[in-house]
C-alpha positions in Angstrom: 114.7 9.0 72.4 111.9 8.3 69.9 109.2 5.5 69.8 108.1 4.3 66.4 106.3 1.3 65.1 103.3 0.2 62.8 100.1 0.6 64.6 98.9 -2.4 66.7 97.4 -5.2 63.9 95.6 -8.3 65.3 97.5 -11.6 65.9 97.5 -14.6 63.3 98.1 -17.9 64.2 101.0 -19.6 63.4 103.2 -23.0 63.6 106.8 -23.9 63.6 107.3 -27.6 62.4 110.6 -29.1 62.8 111.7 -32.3 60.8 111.6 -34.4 63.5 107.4 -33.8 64.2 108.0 -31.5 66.7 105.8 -28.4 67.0 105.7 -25.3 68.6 102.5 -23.0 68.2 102.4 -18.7 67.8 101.3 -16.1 65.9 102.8 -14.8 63.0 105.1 -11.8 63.1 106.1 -10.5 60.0 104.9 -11.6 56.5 102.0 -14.5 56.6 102.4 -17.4 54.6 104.9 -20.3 54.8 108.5 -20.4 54.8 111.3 -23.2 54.9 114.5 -23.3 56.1 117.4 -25.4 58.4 116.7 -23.9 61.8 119.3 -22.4 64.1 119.9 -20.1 67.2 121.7 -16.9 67.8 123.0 -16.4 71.1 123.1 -12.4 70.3 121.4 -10.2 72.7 121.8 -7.6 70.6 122.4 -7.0 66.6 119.3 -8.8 65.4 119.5 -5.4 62.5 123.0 -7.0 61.5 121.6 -10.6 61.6 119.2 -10.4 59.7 120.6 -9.1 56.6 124.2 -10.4 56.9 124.1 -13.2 53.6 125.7 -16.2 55.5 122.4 -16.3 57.2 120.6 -17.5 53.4 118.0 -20.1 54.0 118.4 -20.4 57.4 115.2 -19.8 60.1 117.1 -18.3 62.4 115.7 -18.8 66.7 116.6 -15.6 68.6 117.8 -16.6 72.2 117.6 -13.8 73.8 113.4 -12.9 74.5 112.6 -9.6 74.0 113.5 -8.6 70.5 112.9 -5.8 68.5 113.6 -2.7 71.1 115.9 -0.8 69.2 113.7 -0.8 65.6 115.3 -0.8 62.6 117.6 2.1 61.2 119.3 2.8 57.7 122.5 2.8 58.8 123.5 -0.7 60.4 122.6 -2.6 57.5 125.3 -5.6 56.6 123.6 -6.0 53.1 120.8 -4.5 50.6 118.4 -6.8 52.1 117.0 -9.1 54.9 118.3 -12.9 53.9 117.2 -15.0 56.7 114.7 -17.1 55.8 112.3 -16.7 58.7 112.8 -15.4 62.3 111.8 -16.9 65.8 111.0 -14.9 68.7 109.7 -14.8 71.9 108.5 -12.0 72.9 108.6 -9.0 69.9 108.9 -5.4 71.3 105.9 -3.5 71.0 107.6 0.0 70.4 111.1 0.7 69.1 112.5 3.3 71.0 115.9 4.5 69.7 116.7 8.0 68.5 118.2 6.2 65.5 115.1 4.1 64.6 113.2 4.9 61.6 110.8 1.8 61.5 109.8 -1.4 63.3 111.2 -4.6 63.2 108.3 -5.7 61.7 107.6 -3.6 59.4 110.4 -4.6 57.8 110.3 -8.3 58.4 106.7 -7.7 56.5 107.8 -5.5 53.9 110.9 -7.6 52.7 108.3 -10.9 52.7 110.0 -12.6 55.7 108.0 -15.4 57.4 108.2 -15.2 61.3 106.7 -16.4 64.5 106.3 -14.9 67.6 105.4 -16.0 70.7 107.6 -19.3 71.0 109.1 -21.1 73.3 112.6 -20.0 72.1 114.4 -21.3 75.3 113.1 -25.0 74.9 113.4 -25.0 71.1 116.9 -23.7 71.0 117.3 -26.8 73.9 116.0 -29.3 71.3 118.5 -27.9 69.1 121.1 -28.3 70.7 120.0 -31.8 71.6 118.8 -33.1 68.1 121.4 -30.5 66.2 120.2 -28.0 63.4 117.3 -29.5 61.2 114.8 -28.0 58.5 112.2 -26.5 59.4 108.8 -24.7 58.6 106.6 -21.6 59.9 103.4 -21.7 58.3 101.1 -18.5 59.5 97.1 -18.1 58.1 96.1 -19.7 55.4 99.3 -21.6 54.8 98.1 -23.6 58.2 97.2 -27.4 57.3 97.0 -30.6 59.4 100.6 -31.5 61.6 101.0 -34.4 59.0 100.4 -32.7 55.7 103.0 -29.7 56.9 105.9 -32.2 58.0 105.7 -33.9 54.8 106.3 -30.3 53.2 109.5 -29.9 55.6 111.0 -33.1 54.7 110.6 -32.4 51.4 112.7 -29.2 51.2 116.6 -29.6 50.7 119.1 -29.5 53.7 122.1 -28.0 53.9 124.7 -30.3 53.4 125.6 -30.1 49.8 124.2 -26.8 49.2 125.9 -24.4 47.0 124.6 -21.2 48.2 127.2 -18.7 47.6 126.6 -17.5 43.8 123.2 -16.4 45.2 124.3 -14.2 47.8 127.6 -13.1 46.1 127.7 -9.1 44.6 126.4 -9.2 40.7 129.5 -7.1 39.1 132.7 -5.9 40.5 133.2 -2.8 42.8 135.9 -1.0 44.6 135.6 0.4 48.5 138.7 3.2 48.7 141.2 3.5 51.0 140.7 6.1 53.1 143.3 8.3 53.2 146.5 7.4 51.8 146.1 3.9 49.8 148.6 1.2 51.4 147.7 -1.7 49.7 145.1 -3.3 46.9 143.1 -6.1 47.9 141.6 -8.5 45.8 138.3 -9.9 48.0 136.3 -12.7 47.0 132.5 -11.7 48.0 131.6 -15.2 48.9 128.5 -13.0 51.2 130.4 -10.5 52.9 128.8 -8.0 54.7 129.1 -4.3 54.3 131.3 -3.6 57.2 134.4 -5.8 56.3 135.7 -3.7 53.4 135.4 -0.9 55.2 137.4 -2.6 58.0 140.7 -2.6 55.8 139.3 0.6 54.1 140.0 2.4 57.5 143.5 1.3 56.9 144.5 2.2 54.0 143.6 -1.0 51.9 141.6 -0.7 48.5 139.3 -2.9 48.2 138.3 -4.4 45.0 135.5 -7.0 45.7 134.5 -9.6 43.0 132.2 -11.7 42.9 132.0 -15.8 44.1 132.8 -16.4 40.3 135.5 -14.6 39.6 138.6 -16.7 38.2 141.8 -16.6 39.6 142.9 -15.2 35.8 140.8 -12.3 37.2 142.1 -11.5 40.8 145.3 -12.3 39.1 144.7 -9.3 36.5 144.1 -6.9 39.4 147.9 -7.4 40.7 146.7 -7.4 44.8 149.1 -7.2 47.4 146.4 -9.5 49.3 144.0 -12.3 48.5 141.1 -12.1 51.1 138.0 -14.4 51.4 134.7 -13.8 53.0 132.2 -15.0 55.1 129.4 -16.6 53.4 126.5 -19.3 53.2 126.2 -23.2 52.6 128.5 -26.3 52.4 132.3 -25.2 52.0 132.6 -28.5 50.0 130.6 -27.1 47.0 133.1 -24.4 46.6 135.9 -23.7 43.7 139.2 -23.3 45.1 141.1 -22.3 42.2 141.6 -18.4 43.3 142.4 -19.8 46.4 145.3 -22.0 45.7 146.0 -19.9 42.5 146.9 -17.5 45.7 148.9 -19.8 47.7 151.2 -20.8 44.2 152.1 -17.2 44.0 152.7 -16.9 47.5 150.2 -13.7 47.9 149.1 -13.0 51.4 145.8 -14.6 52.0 143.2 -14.0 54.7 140.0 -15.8 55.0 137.1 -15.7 57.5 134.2 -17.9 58.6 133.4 -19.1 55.1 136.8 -18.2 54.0 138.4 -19.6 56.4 137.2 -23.0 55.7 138.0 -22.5 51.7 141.6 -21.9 53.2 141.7 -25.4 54.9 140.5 -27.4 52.2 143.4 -26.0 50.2 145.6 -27.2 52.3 143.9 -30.3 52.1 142.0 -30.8 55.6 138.4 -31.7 55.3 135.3 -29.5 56.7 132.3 -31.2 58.6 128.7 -30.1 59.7 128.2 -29.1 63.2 125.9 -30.1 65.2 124.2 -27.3 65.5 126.8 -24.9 65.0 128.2 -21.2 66.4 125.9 -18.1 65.8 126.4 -15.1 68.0 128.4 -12.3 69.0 129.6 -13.8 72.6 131.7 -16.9 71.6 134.9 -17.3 73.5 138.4 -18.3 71.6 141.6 -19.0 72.3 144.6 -17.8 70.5 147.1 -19.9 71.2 150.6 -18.7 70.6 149.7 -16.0 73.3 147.2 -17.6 75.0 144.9 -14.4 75.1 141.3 -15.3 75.0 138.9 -13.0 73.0 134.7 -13.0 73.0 134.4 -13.1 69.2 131.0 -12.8 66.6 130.0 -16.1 64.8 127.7 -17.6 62.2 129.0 -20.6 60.6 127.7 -24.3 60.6 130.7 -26.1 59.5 134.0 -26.4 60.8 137.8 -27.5 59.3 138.7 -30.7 60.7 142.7 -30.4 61.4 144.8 -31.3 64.0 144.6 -29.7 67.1 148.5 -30.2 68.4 151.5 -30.3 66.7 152.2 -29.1 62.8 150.6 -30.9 60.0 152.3 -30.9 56.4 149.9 -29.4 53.3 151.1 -29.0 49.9 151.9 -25.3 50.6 154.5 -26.2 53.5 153.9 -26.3 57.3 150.0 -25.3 59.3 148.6 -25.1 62.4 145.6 -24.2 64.5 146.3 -20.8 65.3 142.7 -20.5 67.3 140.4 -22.6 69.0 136.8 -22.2 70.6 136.8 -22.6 74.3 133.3 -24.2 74.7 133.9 -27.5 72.3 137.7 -27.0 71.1 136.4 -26.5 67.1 139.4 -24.9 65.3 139.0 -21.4 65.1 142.4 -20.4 63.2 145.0 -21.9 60.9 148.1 -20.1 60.1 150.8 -21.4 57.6 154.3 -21.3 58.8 156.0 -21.1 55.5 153.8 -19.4 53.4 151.8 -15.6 54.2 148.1 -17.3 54.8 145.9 -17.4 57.6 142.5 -17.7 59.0 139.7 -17.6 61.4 136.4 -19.1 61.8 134.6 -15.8 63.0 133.8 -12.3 62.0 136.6 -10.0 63.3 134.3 -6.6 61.6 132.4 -6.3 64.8 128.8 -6.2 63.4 127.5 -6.8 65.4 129.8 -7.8 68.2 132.4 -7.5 69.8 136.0 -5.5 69.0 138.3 -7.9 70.2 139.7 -9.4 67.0 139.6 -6.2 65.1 143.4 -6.3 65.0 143.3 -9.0 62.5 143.0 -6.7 59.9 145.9 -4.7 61.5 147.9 -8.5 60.8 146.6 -8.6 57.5 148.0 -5.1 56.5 151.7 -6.3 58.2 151.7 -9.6 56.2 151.4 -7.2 52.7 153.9 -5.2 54.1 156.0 -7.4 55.4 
């Protein structure tokens, strides 16, 4: 086991604002300066490597539950993305030493080296409590010099976008095209809208013999159309689903090409078939969220990050202009729908991140469904 960190640097005060003139006082733990953001919690009490650079997370301050954070350091190989995207971080308590055999740096280091704005030595437990209370809200850290009166930083909170309406995706998405290989024997081409995925799904249906050609959130359905896929899939990713195009999307569903979404593709789906998406409160971000499938009734702990949700029908089948759908999947704590699967077309779709990373393996097999619907 190895211990590595930067050496010991003396603490700078710092102050978390939230929109509603609530405060909560620290010191600064990464970059000092100022940083804005709509504030959420991760339940995660691991995976804060995977968190941090995974792209849904864009513009989000992001509260870490758990209160000791930072043991395992930082290492090159559990990266989701080329870079940390969360717009600040919220601890407790930060580890003082990474000890890990694969660490090659601290968590702060990086959170400094990468510019990130973050505060430890928070309350986390009573601000993720107001949270949940008052729902997700902007917010502010402001470390150093960046420190003003209470009054003169809330009016710089309020005055920073929310995240209703936002149209995040093009800044997160992948600049050109690229192809992940199948490894081994290629089954299938996918076509896969990078809406922010993160590193580990294409390698997912990699491992099974899926080809991977990834585009980016502007590509045209004249484009995916070009590559001839045997499968449509759509990512994960940041902002308001109701900003989106969904021309590859329904493009897709005309042709009857198998289509899989997730998270931020999974919403994209359900406004296709013409069910509306709505904020939540304060949303689902973690890797210990509990959801039902419901034809077989098995329950799986899945990994989430997603602050909107599809509003459709719980029970029974509702009729969309691309036949039959129903809620395949729902979340056990507040019954959002977690799934929708068409019945007479080869779609479907789940709120949650079913590449593991962090997380759970329990819905890993979704890709194994994925592959059958091409095949089948």
């Amino acid at each position: 086991m190895t211990a590595t960190g930067a050496a010991p640097r003396p603490r700078v005060p710092a102050v978390l604002v939230l929109e509603d003139g609530r405060t909560f006082r620290g010191f600064a733990f990464g970059a000092v300066g100022e940083t804005f953001g709509e504030a959420v919690f991760s339940t995660g009490m691991t995976g804060y490597q995977e968190t941090l650079t995974d792209p849904s997370y864009h513009r989000q301050v992001v509260v870490m539950t758990a209160p000791h954070v930072g043991n395992t350091g930082m290492n090159d190989e559990d990266q989701e993305s080329g870079r940390i995207w969360v717009s600040g971080y919220v601890v407790r308590d930060p580890s003082r030493v990474a000890s890990s055999w694969r660490a090659r740096r601290g968590l702060e280091e990086d959170l400094t080296a990468q510019g990130v704005v973050g505060i430890g030595g928070v309350d986390t437990r009573a601000l993720t409590r107001h949270l949940r209370e008052r729902g997700a809200m902007r917010v502010g850290i402001f470390s150093g010099t960046a420190i003003a009166g209470d009054a003169a930083m809330l009016a710089r909170v309020r005055a920073t976008p929310g995240m209703a309406g936002a149209d995040l995706a093009n800044e997160v998405s992948c600049a050109r095209p690229y192809v992940v290989p199948a490894v081994g024997r290629r089954r299938f081409t996918v076509a896969a809208l990078d809406l922010g995925m993160k590193s580990m799904t294409p390698r997912r249906m990699a491992e099974r013999g899926i080809e991977v050609h990834v585009l980016p959130a502007t590509a045209t359905a004249e484009q995916v159309e070009a590559l001839e896929p045997d499968g449509v899939f759509l990512s994960n990713g940041p902002g308001d689903p109701d900003t989106a195009d969904l021309s590859v999307v329904r493009a897709a569903l005309d042709r009857g090409t198998p289509v899989f979404g997730i998270c931020f593709g999974h919403e994209l789906l359900g406004r296709a078939l013409g069910f509306r998406t709505y904020k939540l409160k304060y949303g689902h971000r973690g890797i210990n969220q509990p959801v039902q499938d419901r034809a077989t009734g098995k329950v799986e702990i899945t990994a989430h990050n997603h602050g909107f949700a599809v509003d459709a029908p719980l029970d029974g089948t509702a009729v969309t202009p691309y036949g039959r759908a129903e809620v395949s999947h729902v979340c056990l704590n507040d019954d959002v729908v977690e799934g929708l699967v068409l019945l007479d077309r080869p779609a479907f779709s789940v709120q949650y991140h079913p590449e593991a990373a962090a997380g759970p393996h329990d819905a890993g097999h979704l890709f194994d469904r994925f592959a059958a619907l091409m095949e089948g």
